[in-house]
C-alpha positions in Angstrom: -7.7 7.0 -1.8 -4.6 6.3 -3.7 -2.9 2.8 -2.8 0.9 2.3 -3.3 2.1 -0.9 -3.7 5.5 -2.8 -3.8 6.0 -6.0 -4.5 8.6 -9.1 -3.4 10.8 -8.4 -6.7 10.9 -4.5 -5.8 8.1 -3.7 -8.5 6.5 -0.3 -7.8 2.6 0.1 -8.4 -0.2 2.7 -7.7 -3.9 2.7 -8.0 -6.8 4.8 -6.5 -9.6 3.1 -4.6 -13.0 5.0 -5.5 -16.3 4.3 -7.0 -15.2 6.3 -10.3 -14.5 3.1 -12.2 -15.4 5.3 -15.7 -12.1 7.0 -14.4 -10.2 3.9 -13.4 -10.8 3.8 -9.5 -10.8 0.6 -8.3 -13.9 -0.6 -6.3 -12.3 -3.2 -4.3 -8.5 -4.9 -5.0 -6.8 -8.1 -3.8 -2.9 -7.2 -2.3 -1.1 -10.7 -2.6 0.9 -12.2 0.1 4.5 -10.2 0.6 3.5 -7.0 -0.5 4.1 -4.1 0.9 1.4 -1.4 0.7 0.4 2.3 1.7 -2.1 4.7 1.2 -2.7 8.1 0.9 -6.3 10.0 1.0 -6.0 12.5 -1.9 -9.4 14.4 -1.3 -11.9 14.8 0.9 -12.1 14.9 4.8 -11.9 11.3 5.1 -12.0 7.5 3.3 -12.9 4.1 4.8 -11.1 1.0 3.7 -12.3 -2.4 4.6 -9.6 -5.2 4.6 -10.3 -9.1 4.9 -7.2 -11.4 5.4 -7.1 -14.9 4.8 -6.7 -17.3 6.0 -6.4 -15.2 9.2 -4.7 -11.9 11.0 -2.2 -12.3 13.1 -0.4 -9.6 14.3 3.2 -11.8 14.8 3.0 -11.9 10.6 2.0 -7.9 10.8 5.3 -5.0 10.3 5.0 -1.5 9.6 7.2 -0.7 7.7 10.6 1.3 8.5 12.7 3.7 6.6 15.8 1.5 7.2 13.6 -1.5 5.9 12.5 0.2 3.0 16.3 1.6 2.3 17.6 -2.3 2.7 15.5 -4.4 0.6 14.5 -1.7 -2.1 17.1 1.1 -2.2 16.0 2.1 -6.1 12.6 3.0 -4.7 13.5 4.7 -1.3 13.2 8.4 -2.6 9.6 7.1 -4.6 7.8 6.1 -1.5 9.6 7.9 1.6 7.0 10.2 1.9 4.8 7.3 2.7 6.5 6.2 6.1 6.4 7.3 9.3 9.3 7.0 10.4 
């Protein structure tokens, strides 16, 4: 499952959650605070990602993220990760 990531400064990152680490998949990974994120399954039928938050969820600090959100705060990387929002 390939993870995109985005950070507070507009920095663009990808990495592939698997248990191929002699390939460079990542077994588990910690997504700081402010991040955006997304993730695509590349092969199979299906993928299962666990996520713990801490110190808690709560889905008032939760937003998916919109096209229009995406366009405003990180224009230069709009046409990079389109394909990864819904809407």
């Amino acid at each position: 499952m390939k993870y995109t990531l985005i950070s507070p400064a507009g920095e663009l990152s990808a990495f592939t959650m698997g248990s191929n680490v002699d390939e460079g998949e990542q077994l588990q990974y910690t997504v700081p605070a402010g991040y955006w994120k997304a993730s695509v399954l590349e092969k199979g039928d299906y993928g299962l990602i666990s996520e713990v938050v801490v110190p808690g969820f709560d889905w008032r600090d939760m937003t998916i993220a919109s096209m229009v959100d995406i366009e405003n705060a990180f224009p230069h990387l709009l046409s990079k990760v389109k394909h990864l929002i819904r809407n």
